[in-house]
N, C-alpha and C positions, 0 to 999 in steps of 0.2 A: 179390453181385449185388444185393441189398436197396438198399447202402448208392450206389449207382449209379442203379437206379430212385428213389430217394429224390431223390438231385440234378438226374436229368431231369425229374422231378414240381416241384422247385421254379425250376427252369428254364422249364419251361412259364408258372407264376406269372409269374414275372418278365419273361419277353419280351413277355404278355398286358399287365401294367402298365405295361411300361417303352413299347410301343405306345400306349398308350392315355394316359398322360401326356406323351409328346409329339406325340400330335397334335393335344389338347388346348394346349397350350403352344404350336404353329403356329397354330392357328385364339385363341389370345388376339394374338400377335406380328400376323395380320391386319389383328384389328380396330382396332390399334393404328396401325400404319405401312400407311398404301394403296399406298405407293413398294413396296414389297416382296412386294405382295400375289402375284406368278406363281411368284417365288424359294420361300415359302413353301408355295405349291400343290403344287411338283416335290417340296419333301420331304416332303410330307402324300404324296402315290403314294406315293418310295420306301418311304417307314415302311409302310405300307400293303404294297405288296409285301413286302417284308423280314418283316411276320408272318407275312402266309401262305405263304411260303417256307420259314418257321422252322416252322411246326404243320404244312405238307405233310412234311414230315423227320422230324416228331417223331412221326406219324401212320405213313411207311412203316416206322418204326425197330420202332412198336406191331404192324403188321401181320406184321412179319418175325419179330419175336421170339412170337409167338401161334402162328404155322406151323412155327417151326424151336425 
């Protein structure tokens, strides 16, 4: 079970940076091409969604396993 919370703990890392590097990475692609500038907004939401979709899960999985 360790070796499980281990890879959720660096899963967590990883979606926190793999978010944060591409949104980062949209908002440079912005300031770059103004043609593009609305294409790149929708995937700044979904990335944005898709974290906290990803840490609402990782948060009930901590709530559940703490009770049961």
């Amino acid at each position: 079970m360790s070796t499980i919370n281990q890879l959720i703990d660096a899963l967590k890392i990883l979606i926190g940076v793999g978010v944060t590097g591409r949104v980062i990475f949209c908002l440079i692609k912005i300031m770059c091409s103004e043609e593009e500038r609305s294409s790149y907004k929708r995937k700044i939401i979904n990335i944005v969604i898709f974290g906290v979709l990803a840490e609402l899960c990782l948060v009930i999985k901590d709530v559940v396993m703490y009770y049961y």
